[in-house]
C-alpha positions in Angstrom: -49.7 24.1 -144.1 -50.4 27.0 -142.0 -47.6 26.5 -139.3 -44.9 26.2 -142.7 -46.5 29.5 -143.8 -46.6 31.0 -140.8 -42.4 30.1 -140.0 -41.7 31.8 -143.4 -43.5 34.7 -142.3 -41.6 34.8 -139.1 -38.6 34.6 -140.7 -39.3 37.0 -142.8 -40.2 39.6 -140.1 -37.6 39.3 -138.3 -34.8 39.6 -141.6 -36.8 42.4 -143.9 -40.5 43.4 -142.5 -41.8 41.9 -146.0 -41.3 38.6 -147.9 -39.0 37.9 -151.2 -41.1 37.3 -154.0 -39.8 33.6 -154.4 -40.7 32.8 -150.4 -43.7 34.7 -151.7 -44.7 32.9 -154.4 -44.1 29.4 -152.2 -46.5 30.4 -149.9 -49.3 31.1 -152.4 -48.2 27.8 -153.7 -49.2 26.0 -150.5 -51.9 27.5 -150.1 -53.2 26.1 -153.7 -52.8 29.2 -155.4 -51.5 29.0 -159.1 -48.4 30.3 -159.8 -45.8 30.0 -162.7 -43.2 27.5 -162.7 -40.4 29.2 -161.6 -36.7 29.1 -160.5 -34.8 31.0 -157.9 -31.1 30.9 -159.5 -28.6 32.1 -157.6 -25.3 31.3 -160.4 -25.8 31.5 -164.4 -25.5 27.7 -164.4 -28.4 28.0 -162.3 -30.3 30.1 -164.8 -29.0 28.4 -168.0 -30.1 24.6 -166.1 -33.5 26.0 -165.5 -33.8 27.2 -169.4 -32.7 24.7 -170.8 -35.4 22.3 -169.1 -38.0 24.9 -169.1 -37.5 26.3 -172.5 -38.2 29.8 -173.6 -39.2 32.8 -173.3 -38.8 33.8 -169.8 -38.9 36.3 -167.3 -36.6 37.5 -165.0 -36.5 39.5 -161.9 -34.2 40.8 -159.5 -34.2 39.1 -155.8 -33.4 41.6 -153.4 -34.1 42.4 -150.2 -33.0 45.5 -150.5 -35.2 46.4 -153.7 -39.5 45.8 -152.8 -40.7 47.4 -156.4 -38.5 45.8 -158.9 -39.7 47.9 -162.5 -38.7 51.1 -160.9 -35.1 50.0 -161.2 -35.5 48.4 -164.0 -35.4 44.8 -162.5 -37.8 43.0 -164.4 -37.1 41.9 -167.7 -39.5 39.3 -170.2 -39.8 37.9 -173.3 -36.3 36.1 -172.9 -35.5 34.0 -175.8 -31.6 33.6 -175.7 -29.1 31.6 -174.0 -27.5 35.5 -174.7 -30.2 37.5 -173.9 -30.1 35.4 -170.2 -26.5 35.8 -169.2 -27.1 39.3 -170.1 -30.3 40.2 -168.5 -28.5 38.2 -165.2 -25.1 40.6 -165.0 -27.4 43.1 -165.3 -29.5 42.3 -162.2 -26.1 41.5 -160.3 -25.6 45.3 -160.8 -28.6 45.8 -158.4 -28.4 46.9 -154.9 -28.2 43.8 -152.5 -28.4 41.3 -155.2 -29.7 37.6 -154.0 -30.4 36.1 -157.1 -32.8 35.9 -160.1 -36.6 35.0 -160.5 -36.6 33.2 -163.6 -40.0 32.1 -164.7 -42.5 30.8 -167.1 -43.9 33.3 -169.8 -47.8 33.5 -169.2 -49.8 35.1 -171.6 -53.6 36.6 -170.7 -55.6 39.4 -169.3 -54.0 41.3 -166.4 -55.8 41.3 -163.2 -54.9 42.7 -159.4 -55.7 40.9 -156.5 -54.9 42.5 -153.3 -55.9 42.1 -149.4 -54.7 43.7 -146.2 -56.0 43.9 -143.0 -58.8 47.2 -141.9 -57.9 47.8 -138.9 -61.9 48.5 -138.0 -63.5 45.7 -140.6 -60.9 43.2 -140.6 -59.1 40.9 -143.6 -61.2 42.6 -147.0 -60.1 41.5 -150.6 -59.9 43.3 -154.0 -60.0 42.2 -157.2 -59.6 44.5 -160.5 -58.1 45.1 -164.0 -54.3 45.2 -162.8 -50.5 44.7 -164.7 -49.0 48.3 -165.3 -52.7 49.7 -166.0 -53.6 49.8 -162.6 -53.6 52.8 -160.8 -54.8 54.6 -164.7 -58.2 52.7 -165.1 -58.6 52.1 -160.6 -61.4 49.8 -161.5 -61.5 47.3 -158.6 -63.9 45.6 -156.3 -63.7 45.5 -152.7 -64.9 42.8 -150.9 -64.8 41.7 -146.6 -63.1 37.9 -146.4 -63.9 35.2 -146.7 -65.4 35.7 -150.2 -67.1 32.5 -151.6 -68.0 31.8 -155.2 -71.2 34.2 -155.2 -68.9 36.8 -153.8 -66.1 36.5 -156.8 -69.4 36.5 -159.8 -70.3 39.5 -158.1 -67.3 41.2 -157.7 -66.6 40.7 -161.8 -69.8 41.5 -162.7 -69.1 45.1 -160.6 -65.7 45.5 -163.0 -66.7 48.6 -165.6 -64.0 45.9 -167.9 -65.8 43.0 -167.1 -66.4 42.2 -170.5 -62.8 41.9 -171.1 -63.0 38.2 -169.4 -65.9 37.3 -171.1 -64.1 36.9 -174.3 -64.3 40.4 -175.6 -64.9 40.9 -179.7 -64.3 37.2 -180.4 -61.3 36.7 -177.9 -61.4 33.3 -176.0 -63.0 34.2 -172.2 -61.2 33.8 -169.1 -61.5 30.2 -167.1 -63.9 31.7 -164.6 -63.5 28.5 -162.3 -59.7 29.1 -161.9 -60.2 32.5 -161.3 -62.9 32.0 -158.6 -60.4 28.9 -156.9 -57.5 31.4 -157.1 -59.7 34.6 -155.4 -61.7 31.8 -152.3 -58.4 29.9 -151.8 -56.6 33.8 -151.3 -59.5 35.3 -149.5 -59.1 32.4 -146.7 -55.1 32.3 -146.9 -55.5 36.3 -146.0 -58.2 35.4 -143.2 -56.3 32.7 -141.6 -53.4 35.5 -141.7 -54.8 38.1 -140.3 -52.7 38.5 -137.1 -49.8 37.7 -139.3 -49.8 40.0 -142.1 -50.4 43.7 -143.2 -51.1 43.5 -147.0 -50.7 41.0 -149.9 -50.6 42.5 -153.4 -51.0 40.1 -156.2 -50.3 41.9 -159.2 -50.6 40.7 -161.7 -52.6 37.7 -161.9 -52.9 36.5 -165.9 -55.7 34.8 -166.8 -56.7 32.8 -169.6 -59.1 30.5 -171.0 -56.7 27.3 -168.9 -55.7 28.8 -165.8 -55.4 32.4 -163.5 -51.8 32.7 -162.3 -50.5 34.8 -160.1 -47.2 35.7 -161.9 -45.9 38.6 -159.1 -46.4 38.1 -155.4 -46.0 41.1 -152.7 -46.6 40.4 -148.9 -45.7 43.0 -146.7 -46.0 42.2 -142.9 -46.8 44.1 -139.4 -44.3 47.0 -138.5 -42.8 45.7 -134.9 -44.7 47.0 -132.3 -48.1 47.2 -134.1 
C-alpha cells in the first residue's frame, strides 16, 4: 500500500509539487480512510453515466492542476439535482484555467470538521483536528496533536474542542459516530507518519460526520518544494 502511495506522490512531485484532489482522495482511500463515492469524469457522458447510477444530488469540482483552492474561482458547485443543472455546472468548469475534468461526488450531509497534518520541522509529523467547512479560520477552534495519535489521543482532542458538544448530538440532534471518527483521525495520523519524508502538509477539510460514518469529502496534499 505504501510503495502505490508513495509512486503517486512521486508522480505527483515531479508534474505539480501537490496532488489532484481525485489522486488525493485515492490515496486516503488506501490508506482506509472514508471517502465519498466519487467519479473523475473527464466528458459529459462521463458525468451523466456516473449520475445516472449514483443518483442525485451531487457535487462537482473543478480538476485542475492549475487551480489548488477551487471555491475561490468559483469551482465547486453542490446540491446538483438535474440532468440540466450537470451539463451546466460541467461547461462551466471547462471555462476554468487548465481544465482536467470534474470531481463529481456523493452528497454527504453532517457536521463539518478539519483535519490537517504537516510535518514540524523541529517536532516532526503532528495532527489537527477542529470544527472546519467554510467556518474555519472564523471559529480557529482546533486541537493539535504529535503523530501517531491512538484512540485516547482523538477523546482527548474532542473533548479539548470549545464545540465539542456539537458531536454529542447537540439540543436533540443525532451525535456523531465517534468510532468512525477516531478510525478516520489513527488511520490519518499513521498515513502522515509513514509520510513524513514524503510529504509537506495534508489538509482534510472538510471531513462530515454523522451518526454512520466520518468522510473526508475534500482532500489537499501538498508535497516538499525540490531541494528541501
Amino acid at each position: 500500500m505504501l510503495s502505490k502511495i508513495r509512486e503517486m506522490l512521486s508522480v505527483s512531485a515531479m508534474e505539480y509539487g501537490w496532488v489532484m484532489e481525485p489522486d488525493a482522495k485515492n490515496i486516503l482511500q488506501l490508506a482506509g480512510i472514508d471517502v465519498p463515492v466519487s467519479c473523475w469524469a473527464k466528458t459529459t457522458e462521463e458525468a451523466l453515466a456516473f449520475a445516472a447510477k449514483q443518483g442525485y444530488p451531487l457535487a462537482m469540482k473543478v480538476v485542475s492542476p492549475q487551480v489548488l483552492h477551487k471555491s475561490d474561482v468559483g469551482g465547486v458547485i453542490i446540491g446538483i439535482n438535474t440532468k440540466e443543472s450537470l451539463l451546466a455546472g460541467f461547461e462551466k468548469m471547462t471555462r476554468l484555467n487548465g481544465f482536467a475534468g470534474v470531481l463529481i461526488e456523493e452528497m454527504f450531509q453532517g457536521i463539518e470538521l478539519i483535519a490537517g497534518a504537516k510535518i514540524d520541522f523541529q517536532f516532526g509529523p503532528v495532527v489537527m483536528l477542529g470544527i472546519g467547512g467554510v467556518s474555519v479560520e472564523i471559529y480557529q477552534d482546533t486541537v493539535i496533536r504529535m503523530a501517531p495519535v491512538d484512540s485516547k489521543d482523538v477523546e482527548s482532542m474532542v473533548e479539548h474542542l470549545k464545540a465539542h458538544s456539537l458531536l454529542k448530538g447537540f439540543r436533540g440532534a443525532k451525535p456523531i459516530n465517534m468510532a468512525a471518527l477516531t478510525n478516520l483521525m489513527t488511520t490519518f495520523s499513521q498515513l502522515v507518519t509513514d509520510l513524513s519524508a514524503d510529504i509537506e502538509s495534508i489538509d482534510l477539510n472538510p471531513v462530515i460526520c454523522n451518526e454512520e460514518r466520518c468522510v473526508a469529502a475534500d482532500a489537499r496534499i501538498i508535497l516538499p518544494s525540490a531541494g528541501n
